[in-house]
N, C-alpha and C positions, 0 to 999 in steps of 0.2 A: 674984298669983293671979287678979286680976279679968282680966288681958290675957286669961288661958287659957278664959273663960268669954265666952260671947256671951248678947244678951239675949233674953230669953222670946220677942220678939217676932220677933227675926232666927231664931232657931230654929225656929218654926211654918212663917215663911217655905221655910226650906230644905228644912223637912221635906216641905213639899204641894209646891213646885215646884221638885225638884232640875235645879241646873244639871251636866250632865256637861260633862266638860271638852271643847273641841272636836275634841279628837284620839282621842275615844273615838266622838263620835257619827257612826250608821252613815248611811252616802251613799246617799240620795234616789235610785234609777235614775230618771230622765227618759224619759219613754215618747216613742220614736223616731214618728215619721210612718208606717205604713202603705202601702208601694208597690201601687197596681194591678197587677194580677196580667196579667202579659204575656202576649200572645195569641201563638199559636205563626204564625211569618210562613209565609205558604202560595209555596212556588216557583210558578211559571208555567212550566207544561209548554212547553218550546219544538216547534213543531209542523215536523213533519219538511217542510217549504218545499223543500227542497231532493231530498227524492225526490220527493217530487211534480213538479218541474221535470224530473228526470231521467225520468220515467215520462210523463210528459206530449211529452218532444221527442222520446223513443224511439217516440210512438205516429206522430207528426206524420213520423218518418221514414222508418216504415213505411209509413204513405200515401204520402207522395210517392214513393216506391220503388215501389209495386204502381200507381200513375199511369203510371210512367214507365217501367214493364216489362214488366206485366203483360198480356194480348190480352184487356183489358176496354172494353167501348165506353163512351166518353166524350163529349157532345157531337155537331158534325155539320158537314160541310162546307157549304159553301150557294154555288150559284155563279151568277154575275149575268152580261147581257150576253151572253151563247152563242148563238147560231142551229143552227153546224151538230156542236159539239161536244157532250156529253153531261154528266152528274156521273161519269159511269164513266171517259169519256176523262180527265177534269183527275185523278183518282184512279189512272188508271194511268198518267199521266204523270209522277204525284207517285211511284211506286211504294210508293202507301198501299194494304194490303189488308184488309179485312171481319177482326175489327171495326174501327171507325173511333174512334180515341182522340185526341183532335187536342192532347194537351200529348205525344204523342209524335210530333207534325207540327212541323217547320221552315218555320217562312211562307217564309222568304227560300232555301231548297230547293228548294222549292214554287215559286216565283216564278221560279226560275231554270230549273225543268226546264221550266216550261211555254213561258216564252219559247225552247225549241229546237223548241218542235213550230212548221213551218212554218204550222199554221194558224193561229196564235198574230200577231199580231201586234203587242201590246199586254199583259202579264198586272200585277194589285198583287192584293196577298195582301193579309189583313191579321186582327189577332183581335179578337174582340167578344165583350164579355160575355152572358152567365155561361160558355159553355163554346160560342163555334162562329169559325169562320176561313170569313171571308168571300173570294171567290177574282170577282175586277170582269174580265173579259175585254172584247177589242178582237178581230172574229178579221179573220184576210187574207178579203178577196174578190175572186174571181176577174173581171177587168176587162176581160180580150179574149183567146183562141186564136190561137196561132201554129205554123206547120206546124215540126215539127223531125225529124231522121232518120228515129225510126221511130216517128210519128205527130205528135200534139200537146199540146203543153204549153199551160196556162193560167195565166197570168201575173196577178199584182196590180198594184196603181199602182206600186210600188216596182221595178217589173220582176223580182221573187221566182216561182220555178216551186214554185205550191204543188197540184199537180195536173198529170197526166198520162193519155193515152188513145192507144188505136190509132184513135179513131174519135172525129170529135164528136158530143159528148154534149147533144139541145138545140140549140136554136139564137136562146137568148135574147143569147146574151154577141158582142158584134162579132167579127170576124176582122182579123187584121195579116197583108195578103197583098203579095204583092212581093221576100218574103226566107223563108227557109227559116235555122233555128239549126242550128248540131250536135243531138249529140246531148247532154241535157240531165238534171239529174235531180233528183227534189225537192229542194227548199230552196238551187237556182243560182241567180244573178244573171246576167242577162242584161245585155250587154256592149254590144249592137249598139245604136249611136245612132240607127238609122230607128226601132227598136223603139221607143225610148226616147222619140222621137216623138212616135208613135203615140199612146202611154200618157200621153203630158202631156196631149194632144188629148181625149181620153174622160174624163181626170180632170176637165177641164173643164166635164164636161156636165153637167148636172142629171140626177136620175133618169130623167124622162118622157124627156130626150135621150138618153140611152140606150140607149133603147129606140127612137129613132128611127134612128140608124145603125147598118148591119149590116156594115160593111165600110172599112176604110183600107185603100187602096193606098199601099206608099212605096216603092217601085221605082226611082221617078226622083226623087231625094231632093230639087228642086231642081223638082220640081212634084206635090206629093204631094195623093192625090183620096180624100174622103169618098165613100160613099154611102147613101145612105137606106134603109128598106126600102121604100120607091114607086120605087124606081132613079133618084132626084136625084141628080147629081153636085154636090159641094162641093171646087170647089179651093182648098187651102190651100198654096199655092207653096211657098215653102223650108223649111216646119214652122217660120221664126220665129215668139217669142210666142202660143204653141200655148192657152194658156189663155186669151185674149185670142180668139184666133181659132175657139174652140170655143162662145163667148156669143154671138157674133156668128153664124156660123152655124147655128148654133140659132136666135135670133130670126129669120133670115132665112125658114130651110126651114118655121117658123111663120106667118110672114106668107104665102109661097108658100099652104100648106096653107088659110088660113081664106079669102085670095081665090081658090083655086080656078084659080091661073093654070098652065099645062101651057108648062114651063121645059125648055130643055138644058142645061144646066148654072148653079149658080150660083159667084160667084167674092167670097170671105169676104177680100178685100183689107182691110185693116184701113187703107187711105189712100184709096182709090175701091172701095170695094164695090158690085156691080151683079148683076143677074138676068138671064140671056140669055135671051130666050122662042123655042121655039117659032115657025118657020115654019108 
């Protein structure tokens, strides 16, 4: 009977601090950690790049289209080195008409029409910013009058007929007398070798010389005569070394002119040159 009984003391015990068994007592939740509260992630608008590039070459191609089609003026021709040509002639040679767009001009068009006009004898085109085509001319100049069928033609160094007349015009430019051409017609090459001559003989001279002979005779090819406008005669024998023999002649009718000496002829021998005076 005592097993069946515990003492006073154990019993107070169990009474103030019962133990439940452990399959009765209830499970502690454990308080989980708290997540920060997610912020809602913001897309990034993609920005339409792509019409914009499309709207952007559409505008760029519509410029260049009303550039390059449109009779809107653009810029400006500008031409260099002309004497007797004008901005109107290199413009209608170009066959450019009012307005003047020059990104709807071909330099190299340009450059090629102009070298057909005989007066031309030299053209370069070329473009310069911001918006102009600079056009550098070389023109022919007429070097000496030669009689041909039905009047006369005037010839440059090159022997080119870039002028024609029933009558001469002036009487700055020498004459090539002794030979008659056919008949001949802007922008011909003369063929004849007296001419050809002739025209080495003048190319030779300086300006002021120039202006000091007014006349070759090559008639007798094999004794061919300068003359002055004072009536000096200058023979230059068989037109050999015609450039050579055009310095020399010149200083000679020079010297003649400053001493004052009254000559019959002088003889531009390029091995014995001499001055015949006057009886």
């Amino acid at each position: 009977m005592m097993d069946e009984f515990q003492s006073f003391g154990e019993f107070q015990k169990e009474l103030h601090h019962p133990d439940p068994p452990a399959e009765e007592r209830p499970a502690v939740p454990q308080e989980q950690p708290e997540e920060p509260p997610r912020r809602p992630v913001r897309r990034k608008k993609r920005k339409p790049v792509r019409k914009y590039l499309i709207t952007a070459g559409g505008g760029l191609i519509l410029c260049a289209a009303g550039l390059l089609l449109l009779p809107i003026p653009v810029g400006d021709v500008r031409v260099y080195g002309n004497e007797s040509m004008t901005k109107e002639d290199v413009l209608f040679d170009g066959g450019i008409t009012a307005p003047v767009n020059v990104f709807q001009i071909s330099t190299s068009d340009l450059e090629s029409r102009l070298r057909q006009d005989v007066r031309v004898y030299q053209a370069e085109v070329k473009r310069t910013f911001p918006a102009y085509i600079d056009v550098t001319l070389t023109e022919r100049k007429p070097l000496a009058a030669v009689q041909e069928e039905f009047g006369y033609a005037y010839l440059d160094k090159s022997g080119m007929v870039i002028r024609t007349g029933s009558s001469i015009r002036g009487g700055d430019l020498p004459m090539i007398t002794g030979v008659k051409l056919d008949n001949v017609l802007l922008g011909d090459m003369t063929g004849n070798s007296s001419v050809k001559t002739a025209l080495e003989f003048l190319a030779g001279l300086s300006t002021q010389g120039m202006h000091t002979f007014s006349e070759i005779n090559v008639g007798n090819p094999e004794n061919i005569v300068a003359y002055t406008r004072d009536g000096i005669a200058v023979r230059l024998g068989d037109g050999s070394s015609m450039t050579a023999r055009a310095e020399l002649a010149e200083n000679m009718v020079n010297d003649v002119k400053v001493r004052g000496l009254s000559v019959a002829y002088i003889d531009a021998s390029l091995t014995s040159p001499y001055i015949r005076l006057k009886k």
